[in-house]
N, C-alpha and C positions, 0 to 999 in steps of 0.2 A: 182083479186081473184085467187089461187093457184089453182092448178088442184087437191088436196086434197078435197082443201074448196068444189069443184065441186061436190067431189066422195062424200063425208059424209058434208052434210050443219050443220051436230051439231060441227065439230071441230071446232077448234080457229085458225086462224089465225098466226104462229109465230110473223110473220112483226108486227102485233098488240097488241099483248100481254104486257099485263104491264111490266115493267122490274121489273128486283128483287132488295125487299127492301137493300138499300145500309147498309154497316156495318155501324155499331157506332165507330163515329171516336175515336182517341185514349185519346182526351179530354174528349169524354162524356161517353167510359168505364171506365175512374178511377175516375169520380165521378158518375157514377152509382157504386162504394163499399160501403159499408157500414162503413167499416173501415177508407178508405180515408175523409168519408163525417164528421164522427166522430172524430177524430183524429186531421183532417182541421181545424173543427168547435170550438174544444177547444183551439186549437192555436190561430187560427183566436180571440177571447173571451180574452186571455190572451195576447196578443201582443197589442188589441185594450184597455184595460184596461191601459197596459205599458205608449200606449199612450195621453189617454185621464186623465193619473194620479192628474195633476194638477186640475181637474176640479168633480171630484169624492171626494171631500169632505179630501181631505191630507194636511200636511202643513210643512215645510220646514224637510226632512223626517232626518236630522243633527240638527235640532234644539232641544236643552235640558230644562228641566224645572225641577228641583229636586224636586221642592214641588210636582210632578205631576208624582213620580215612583212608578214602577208596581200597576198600576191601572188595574183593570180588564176590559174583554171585555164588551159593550158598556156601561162604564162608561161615565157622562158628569162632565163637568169640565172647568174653565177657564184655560190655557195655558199662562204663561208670560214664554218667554225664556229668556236668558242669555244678547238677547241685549235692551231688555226694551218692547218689543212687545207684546201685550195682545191680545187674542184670545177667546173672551167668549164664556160660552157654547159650548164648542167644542165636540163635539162626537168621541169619541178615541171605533173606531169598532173594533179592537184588541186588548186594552189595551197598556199598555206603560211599557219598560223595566225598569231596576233598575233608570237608568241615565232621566228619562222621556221622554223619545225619543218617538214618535208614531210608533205605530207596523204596522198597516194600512199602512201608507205612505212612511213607509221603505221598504213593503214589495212590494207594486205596482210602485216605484223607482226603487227596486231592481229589480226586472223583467225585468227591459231596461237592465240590466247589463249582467245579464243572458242568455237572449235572445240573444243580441247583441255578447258575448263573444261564442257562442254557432254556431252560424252562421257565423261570420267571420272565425272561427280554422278548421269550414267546408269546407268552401271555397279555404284556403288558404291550404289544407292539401287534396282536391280533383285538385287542379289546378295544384300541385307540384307532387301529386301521377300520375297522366295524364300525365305529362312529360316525368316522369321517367319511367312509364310503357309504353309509346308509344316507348321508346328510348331502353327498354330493349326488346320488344317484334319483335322489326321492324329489330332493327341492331344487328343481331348473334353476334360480336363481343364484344358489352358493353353487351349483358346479364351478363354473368359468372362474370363482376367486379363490375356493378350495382346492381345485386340482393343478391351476398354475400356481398354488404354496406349497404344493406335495412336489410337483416338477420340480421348482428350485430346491427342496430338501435332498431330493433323488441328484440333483448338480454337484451336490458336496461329497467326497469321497467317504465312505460310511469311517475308516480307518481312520483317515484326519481328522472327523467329527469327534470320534472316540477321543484321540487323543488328546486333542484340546480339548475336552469338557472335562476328562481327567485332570488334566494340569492342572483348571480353572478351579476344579472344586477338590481335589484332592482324589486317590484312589480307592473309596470305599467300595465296599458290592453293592449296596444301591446307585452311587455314581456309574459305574461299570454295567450294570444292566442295564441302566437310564441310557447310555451310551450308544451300549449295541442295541437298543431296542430303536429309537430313533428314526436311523436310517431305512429302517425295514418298517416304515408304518406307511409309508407313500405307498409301499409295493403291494402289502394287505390292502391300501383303500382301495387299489384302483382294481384290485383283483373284486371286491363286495362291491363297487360300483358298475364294473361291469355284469353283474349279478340284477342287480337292482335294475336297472337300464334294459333287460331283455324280459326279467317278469313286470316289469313295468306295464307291458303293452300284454299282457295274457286278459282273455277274456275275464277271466273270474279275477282280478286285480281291478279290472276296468266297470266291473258289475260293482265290487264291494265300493268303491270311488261313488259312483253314483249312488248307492245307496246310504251317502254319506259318513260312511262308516270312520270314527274317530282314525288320526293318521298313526299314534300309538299302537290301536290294535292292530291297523291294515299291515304296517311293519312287522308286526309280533306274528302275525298269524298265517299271515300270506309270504312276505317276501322275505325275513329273517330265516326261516325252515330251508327256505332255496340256497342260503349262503350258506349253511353249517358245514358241508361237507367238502367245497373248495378251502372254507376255512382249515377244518382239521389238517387237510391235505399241506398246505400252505406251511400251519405251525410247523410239521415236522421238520422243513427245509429252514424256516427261521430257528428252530430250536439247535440244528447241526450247524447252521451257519454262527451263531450265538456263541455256540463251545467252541470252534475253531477260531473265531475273534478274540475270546476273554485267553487264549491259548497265546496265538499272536502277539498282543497288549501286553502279556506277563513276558513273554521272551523280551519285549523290547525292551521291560523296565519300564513300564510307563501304564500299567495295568493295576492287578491287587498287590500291594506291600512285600519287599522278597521274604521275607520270615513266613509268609503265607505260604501252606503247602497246596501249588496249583502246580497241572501238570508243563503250564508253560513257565512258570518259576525254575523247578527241578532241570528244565530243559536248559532255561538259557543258565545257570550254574554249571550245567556239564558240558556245555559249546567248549570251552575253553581246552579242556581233559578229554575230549571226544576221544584222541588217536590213542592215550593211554587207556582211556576209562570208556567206553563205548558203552556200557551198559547204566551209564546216568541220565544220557540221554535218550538210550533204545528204550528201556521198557517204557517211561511214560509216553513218548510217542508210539508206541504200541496200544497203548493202553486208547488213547485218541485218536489214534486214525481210525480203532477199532470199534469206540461210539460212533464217530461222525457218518462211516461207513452203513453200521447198523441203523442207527436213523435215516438216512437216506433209503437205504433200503423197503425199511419201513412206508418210509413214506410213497416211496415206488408203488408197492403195495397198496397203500391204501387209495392212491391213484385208481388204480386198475381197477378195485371194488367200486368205489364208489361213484366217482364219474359214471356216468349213463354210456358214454361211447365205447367205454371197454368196458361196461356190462353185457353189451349184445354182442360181445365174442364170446360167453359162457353160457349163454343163452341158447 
């Protein structure tokens, strides 16, 4: 017992004292948001939908039946397609366009396409923007010729880029995410270069430097860790903006192949039948304002968590 404990028997102990409650790690603050947990949850709902499409009552979402167009929503009906196959009583939860195609099945088909197309132009336009912002921020000498080649890429309208690289090389889903990935790697560099550029001058940067520490690891260990989180933040916004493009591209006709079930295909086929047929083109634009939305959100979210400035308003 301390000679305190002696002097006053109501004090406590330091040595004994409970310790203090530890923080909440940085996984169970971003789903303790509201936003995150919302935004999550609707993806999570719509990715799992994507996948479980086959088994959700859809049926080959290319397959045509003339006798069986624009049906309305939860009309029933037998279904024979084009190659002899009969489908009775089938329940068409969306109706069917001019061609008989199921709106249902095209539309939760189309979601892989989306999704898929949305995520990969993320990836491949934050892993390119990381490079080239680690490269402009770290080495003084390629800034000045690296970020005036990112300026003039940011010059070019990202939609017109699309479009012409489409043309040029045909409308595959590697072309299409090469596309939309592109225009959005200037915007990633400059966001990791302005990263690099402010731990650049931190003490413990300028210690490891002098102590000549390979430029590999000083990247890896020091100033990589600082990027992760503007990064993540960042993807969300290029992964919403990705699916509202490859969405775009397909209406115009000038995106993935029309026989492809995407939600901007389904669309611009119902532009035409809108005032008859309104629900060709409402549910898949439901269906996509309601990802892009959810991801944004998300990303709102993970804004809030993780950024430092709106951590000390939960603080």
């Amino acid at each position: 017992m301390t000679q305190q404990a002696l002097l006053d028997p109501l004090s406590t102990d330091p040595a004994t004292e409970a310790p203090p409650p530890r923080r909440k790690t940085l996984w169970r603050r971003v789903l303790a948001n509201g936003a995150v947990r919302f935004g999550g949850g609707v993806l999570v709902l719509l990715v799992a939908m994507a996948i479980l499409a086959p088994w959700l009552g859809t049926i080959d979402p290319v397959a045509m039946d003339p006798g069986s167009g624009n049906l309305m929503p939860g009309s029933r009906g037998d279904f024979n397609n084009l190659s002899g196959d009969v489908i009775e009583n089938h329940l068409f939860v969306m109706g069917t366009d001019s061609l008989g195609r199921d709106i249902w099945s095209r539309t939760l088909y189309g979601a892989r396409v989306s999704i898929t197309v949305g995520l990969a132009a993320a990836v491949v336009a934050l892993v390119f923007g990381l490079i080239v912002g680690l490269g402009a921020g770290y080495f003084r000498r390629l800034d000045g010729i690296v970020m005036r080649l990112m300026d003039g890429v940011m010059a070019i309208p990202g939609i017109l880029f699309a479009v012409s690289l489409v043309a040029l090389f045909g409308g595959t889903l590697a072309t299409v995410v090469f596309a939309i990935a592109v225009p959005e790697i200037p915007r990633v560099a400059r966001l990791v270069r302005s990263v690099v550029l402010s731990v650049r001058e931190e003490p413990y940067v300028e210690a490891a430097i002098a102590l000549d520490t390979p430029t590999w690891k000083l990247l890896a260990r020091h100033i990589l860790p600082n990027a992760i989180a503007p990064l993540i933040i960042q993807g969300t916004y290029v992964c919403a903006s990705a699916i509202l493009v490859e969405a775009i591209l397909s209406f115009l006709g000038v995106g993935l192949p029309a026989e492809m079930a995407t939600w901007g295909n389904i669309m611009a086929e119902g532009r035409a039948q809108f005032k008859q047929y309104p629900h060709n083109l409402l549910f898949p634009g439901i269906f996509l304002a309601a990802t892009v939305l959810a991801v944004n959100i998300m990303g709102d979210g993970l804004r809030d968590t993780l950024d430092p400035k709106f951590n000390k308003r939960g603080e």
